[in-house]
C-alpha positions as CSV (number, residue, x, y, z in Angstrom):
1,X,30.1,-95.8,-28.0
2,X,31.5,-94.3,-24.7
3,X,35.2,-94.2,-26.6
4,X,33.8,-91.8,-28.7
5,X,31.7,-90.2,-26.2
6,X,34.7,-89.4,-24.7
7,X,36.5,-88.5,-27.6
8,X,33.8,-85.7,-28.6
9,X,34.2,-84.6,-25.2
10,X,37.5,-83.9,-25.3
11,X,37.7,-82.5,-28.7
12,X,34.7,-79.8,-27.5
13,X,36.7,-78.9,-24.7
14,X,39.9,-78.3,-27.1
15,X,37.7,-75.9,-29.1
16,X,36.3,-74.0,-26.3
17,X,39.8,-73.8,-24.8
18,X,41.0,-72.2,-28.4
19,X,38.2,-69.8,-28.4
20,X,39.0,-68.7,-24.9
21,X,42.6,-67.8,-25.4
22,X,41.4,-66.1,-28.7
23,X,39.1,-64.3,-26.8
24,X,41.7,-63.1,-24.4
25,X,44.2,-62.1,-26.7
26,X,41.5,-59.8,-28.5
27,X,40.7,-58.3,-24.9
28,X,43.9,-55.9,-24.5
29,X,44.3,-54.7,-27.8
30,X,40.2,-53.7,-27.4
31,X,41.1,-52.1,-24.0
32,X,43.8,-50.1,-25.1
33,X,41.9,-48.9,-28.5
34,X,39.0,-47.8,-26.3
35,X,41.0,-46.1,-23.6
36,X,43.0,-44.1,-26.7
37,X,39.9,-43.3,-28.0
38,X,38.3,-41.9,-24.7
39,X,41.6,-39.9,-23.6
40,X,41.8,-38.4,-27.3
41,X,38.1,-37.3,-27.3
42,X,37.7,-33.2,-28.0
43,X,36.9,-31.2,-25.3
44,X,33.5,-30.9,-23.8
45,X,31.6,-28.6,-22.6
46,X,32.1,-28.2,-18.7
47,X,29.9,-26.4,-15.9
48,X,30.3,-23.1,-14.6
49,X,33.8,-22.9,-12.6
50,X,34.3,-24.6,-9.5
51,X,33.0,-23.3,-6.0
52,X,35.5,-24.2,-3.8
53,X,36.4,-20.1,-2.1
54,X,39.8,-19.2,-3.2
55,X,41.7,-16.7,-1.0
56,X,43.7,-14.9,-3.7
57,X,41.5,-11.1,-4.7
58,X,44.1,-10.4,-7.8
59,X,43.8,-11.6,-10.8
60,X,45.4,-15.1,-11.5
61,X,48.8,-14.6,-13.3
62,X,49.5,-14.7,-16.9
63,X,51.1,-18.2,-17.9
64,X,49.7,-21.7,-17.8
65,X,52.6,-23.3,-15.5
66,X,51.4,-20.0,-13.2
67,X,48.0,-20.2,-13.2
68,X,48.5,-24.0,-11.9
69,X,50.3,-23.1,-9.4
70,X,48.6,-20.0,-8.0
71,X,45.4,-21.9,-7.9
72,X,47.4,-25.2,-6.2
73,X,48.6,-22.9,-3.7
74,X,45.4,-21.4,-2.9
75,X,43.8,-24.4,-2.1
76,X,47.3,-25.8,0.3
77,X,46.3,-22.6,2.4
78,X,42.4,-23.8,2.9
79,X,44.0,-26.2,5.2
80,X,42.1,-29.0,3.0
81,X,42.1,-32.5,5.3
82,X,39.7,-35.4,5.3
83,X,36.8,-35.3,7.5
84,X,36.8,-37.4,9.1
85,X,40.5,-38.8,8.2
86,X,40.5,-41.9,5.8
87,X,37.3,-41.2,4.2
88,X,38.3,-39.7,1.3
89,X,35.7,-37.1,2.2
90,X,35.1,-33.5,3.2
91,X,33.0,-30.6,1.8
92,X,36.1,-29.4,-0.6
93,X,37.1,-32.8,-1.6
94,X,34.0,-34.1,-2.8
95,X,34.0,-31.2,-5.3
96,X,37.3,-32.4,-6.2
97,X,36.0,-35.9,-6.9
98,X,32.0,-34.4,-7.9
99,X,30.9,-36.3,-4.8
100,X,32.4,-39.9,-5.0
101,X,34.4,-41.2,-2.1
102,X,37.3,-42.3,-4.1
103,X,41.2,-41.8,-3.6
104,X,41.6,-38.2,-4.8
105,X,45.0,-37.6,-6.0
106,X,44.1,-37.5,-9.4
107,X,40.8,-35.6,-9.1
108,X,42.8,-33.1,-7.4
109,X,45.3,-32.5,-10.3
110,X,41.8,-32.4,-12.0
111,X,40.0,-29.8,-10.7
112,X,43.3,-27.8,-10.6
113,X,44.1,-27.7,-14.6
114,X,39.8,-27.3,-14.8
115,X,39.7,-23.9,-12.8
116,X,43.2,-22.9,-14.4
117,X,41.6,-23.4,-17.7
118,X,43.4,-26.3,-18.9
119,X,40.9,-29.2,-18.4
120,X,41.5,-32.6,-19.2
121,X,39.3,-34.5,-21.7
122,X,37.7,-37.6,-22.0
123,X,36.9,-38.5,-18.4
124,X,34.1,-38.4,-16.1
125,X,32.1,-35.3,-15.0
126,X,31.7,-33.8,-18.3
127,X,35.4,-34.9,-19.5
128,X,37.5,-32.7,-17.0
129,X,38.2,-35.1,-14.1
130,X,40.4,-38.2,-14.7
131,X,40.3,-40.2,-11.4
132,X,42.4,-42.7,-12.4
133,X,46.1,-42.2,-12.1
134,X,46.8,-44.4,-15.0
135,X,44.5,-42.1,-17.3
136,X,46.5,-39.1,-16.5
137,X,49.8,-40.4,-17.3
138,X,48.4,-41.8,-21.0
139,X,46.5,-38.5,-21.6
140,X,49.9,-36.6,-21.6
141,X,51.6,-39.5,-23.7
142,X,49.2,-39.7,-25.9
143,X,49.9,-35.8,-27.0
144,X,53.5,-35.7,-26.6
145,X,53.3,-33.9,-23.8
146,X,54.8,-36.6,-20.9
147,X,58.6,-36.7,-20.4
148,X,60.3,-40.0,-18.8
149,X,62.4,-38.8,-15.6
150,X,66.4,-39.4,-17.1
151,X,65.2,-37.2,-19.4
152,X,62.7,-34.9,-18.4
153,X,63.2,-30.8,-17.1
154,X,60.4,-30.2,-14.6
155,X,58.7,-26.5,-14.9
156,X,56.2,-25.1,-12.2
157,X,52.8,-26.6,-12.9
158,X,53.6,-29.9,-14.7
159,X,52.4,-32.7,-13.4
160,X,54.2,-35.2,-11.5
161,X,53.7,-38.9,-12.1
162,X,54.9,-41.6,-9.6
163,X,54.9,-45.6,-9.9
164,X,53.0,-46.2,-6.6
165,X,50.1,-44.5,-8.4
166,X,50.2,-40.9,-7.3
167,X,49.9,-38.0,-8.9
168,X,50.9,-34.2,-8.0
169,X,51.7,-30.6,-9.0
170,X,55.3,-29.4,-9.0
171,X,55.5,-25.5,-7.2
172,X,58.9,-25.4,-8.2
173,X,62.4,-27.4,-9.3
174,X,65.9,-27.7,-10.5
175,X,68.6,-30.1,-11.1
176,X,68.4,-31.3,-7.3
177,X,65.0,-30.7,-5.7
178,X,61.4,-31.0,-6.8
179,X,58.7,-29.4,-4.6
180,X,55.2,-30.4,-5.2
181,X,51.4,-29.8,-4.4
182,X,49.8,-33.1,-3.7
183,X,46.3,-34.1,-3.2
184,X,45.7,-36.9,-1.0
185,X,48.9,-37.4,0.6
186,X,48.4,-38.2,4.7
187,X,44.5,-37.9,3.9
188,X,45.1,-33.8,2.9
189,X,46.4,-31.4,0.1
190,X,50.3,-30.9,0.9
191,X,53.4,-29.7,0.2
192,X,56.2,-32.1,-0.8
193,X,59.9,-31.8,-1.5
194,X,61.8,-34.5,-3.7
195,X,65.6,-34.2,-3.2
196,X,68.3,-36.2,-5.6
197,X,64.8,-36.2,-7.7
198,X,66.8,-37.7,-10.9
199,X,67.6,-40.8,-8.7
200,X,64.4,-41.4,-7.7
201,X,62.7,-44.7,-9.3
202,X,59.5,-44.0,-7.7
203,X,59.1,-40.9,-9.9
204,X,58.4,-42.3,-13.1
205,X,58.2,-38.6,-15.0
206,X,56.3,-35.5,-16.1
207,X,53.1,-34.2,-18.0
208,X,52.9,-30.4,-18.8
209,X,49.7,-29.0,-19.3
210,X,49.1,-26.3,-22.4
């Protein structure tokens, strides 16, 4: 009686086992079906436009790669910095994230292509803010729209992508020097320059917004 006690334990913990790794396998495939789905999603309807003061009284220029730009170089003027430092907070940058103390890289990016008039979609806050570095780099994939480094050609206002999970603006670049607008780099909105940019494995590649 105990042998096959024993026995129908055993075979119970076989099948449980089998249903576990089933599970699991099922799990990613799931994950990735839902994240497409999300990132794919039509736009949605957004608030009014952000409140953050910019400095600039002219009109923003014609050209999406512009627009970008002008409004990423408004907001490196404001002196943006977290108060206090390491918190992830200040009055500008919880507009950036819509008032959660989170790493901000992304939300920055964000609320850029929002008041340039080139939201993402499928995120949080209405769709517009993806605060996940991960999401941003799949929402330009998933439209074609997200060149590899080897092979990409950088244009004012893309969107630069690195493997340490950061996530910028490029001002300007050529064949040698990338210069970036960055959120939440040293706890503030900064300017960055990339030299030998090709070379460099931490930049894993571009997005361009349209």
């Amino acid at each position: 009686m105990r042998h096959r006690r024993g026995q129908a334990a055993v075979e119970w913990l076989a099948l449980m086992s089998v249903c576990t790794a089933a599970a699991i396998a099922l799990m990613g495939p799931l994950r990735d079906a839902v994240a497409s789905a999300r990132l794919s999603a039509p736009p949605a309807a957004v608030a009014p436009g952000p409140a953050i003061p910019v400095l600039r009284a002219a009109p923003l220029p014609d050209g999406d790669g512009a627009r970008v730009v002008a409004i990423a170089n408004d907001l490196l003027a404001l002196g943006i910095v977290e108060e206090p430092p390491g918190s992830n907070r200040s009055p500008a940058i919880l507009q950036f994230t819509d008032g959660n103390a989170e790493a901000w890289c992304a939300d920055f990016v964000s609320w850029v292509l929002r008041a340039a008039g080139m939201p993402f979609t499928g995120g949080a806050s209405g769709g517009w803010r993806l605060a996940w570095t991960g999401d941003v780099r799949a929402w330009f994939a998933l439209r074609g729209r997200y060149r590899e480094r080897l092979v990409a050609d950088p244009q004012p206002g893309d969107i630069i992508w690195f493997r340490r999970g950061h996530v910028g603006i490029v001002v300007r670049a050529d064949a040698r020097t990338v210069e970036t607008i960055e959120g939440n780099a040293g706890d503030a909105v900064r300017a960055r320059t990339y030299t030998a940019w090709r070379g460099n494995t931490d930049i894993d590649g571009f997005g361009r917004p349209g």
